[in-house]
C-alpha positions in Angstrom: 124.5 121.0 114.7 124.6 118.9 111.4 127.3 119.3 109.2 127.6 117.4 105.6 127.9 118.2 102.1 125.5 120.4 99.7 123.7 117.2 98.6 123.1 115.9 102.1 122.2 119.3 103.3 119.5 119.1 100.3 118.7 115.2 101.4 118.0 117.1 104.7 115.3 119.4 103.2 113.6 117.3 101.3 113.3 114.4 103.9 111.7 117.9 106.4 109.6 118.6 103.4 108.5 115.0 102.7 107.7 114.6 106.6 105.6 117.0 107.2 103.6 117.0 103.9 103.5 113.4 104.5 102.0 113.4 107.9 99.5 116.5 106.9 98.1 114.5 104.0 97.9 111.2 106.4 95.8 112.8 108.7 93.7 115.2 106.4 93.7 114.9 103.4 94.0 110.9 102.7 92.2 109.0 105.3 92.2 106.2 103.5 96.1 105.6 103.7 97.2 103.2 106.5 100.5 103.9 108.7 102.4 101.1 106.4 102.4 103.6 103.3 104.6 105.6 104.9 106.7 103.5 106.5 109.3 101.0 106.5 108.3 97.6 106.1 110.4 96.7 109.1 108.9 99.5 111.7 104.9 98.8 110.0 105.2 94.9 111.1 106.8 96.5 114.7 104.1 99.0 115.4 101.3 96.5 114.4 103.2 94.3 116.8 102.8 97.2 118.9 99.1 97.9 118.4 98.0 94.0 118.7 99.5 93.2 122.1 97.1 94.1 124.1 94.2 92.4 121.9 93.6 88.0 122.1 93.9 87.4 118.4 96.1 84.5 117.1 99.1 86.6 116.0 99.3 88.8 119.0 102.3 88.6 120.7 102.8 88.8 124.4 104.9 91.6 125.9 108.1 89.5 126.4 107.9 87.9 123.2 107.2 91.7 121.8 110.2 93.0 123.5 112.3 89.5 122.3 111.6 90.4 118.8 112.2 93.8 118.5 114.5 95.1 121.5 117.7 94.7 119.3 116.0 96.8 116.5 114.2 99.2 118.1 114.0 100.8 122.0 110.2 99.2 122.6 109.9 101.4 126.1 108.4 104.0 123.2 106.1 101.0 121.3 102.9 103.0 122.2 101.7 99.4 122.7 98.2 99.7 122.2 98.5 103.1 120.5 97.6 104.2 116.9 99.9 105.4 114.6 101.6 108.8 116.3 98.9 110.1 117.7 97.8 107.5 120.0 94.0 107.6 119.4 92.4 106.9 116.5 89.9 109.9 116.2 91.5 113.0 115.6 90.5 116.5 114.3 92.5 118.6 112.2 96.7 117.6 112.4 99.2 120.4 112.6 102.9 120.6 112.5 104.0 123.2 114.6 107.5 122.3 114.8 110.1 119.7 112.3 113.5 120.6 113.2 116.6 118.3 112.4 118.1 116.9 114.8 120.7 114.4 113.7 122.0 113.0 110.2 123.8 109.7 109.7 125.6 108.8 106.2 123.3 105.9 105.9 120.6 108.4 105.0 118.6 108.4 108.3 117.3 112.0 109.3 115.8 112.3 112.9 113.7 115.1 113.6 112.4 117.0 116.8 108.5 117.2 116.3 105.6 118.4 117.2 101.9 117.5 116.0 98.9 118.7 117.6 95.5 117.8 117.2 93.4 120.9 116.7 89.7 119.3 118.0 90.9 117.5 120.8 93.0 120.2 122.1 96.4 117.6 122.4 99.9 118.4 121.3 102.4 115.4 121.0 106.6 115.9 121.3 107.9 113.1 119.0 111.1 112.2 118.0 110.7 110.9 114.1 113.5 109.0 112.6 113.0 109.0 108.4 115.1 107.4 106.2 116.1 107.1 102.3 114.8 104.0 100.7 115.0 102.9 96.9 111.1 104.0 96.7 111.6 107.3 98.5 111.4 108.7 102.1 109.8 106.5 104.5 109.4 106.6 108.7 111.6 104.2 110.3 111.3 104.9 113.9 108.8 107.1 116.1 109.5 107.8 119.9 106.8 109.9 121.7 108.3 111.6 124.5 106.5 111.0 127.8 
């Protein structure tokens, strides 16, 4: 259960109703946007991390040096190393939310929500746990963990 005061409970809302208009508009509306719009700087530079181990180019890391960097920050067992931005693939049909529940709330302004986005053409459904936070410049993802 989270508990908190009016304006947090409100924070709470909005940061639902940021996420999933966000994530609706990145996948069908605005194509054009890339992950590191609406993201934190800090979790954009970790999933392109993420993304270019498992390609040779000169700033690709390997996986040790990958998990060196950014196993203090975040748990990189959920990386999707090699994976596109919560989905996994980078084709996709039409995006649904079928479920955004709040999970947890921390004073610090980080809202973590149970959710669950399905990809209508290729018939695939994702469980992901999405961690959005309050930034000077709005809501932004910090942290995405797809369940396995």
């Amino acid at each position: 259960m989270v508990t908190g005061t009016v304006s947090s409970a409100q924070e709470a809302v909005d940061a639902k109703q940021w996420l999933t208009a966000t994530i609706t508009d990145y996948f069908n509306v605005d194509t054009t946007s890339h992950f590191r719009d609406i993201t934190t700087k800090r979790y954009a530079e970790y999933k392109q991390d993420a993304i270019n181990l498992v390609y040779d180019t000169p700033n690709s890391l390997t996986e040790a040096q990958f998990n060196q960097k950014w196993g203090d920050v975040y748990d990189t067992s959920y990386a999707g190393i090699g994976e596109s931005f919560l989905l996994g693939q980078q084709d996709h049909g039409v995006v649904v939310i079928s479920k955004c529940h709040l999970t947890s709330q921390t004073n610090n302004k980080n809202f973590i929500f149970d959710t669950i986005i399905s990809d209508t053409l290729f018939e695939l459904t994702y469980s992901i746990e999405i961690t959005v936070v309050q930034t000077k410049d709005g809501f932004k993802i910090n942290d995405v963990k797809k369940r396995k």
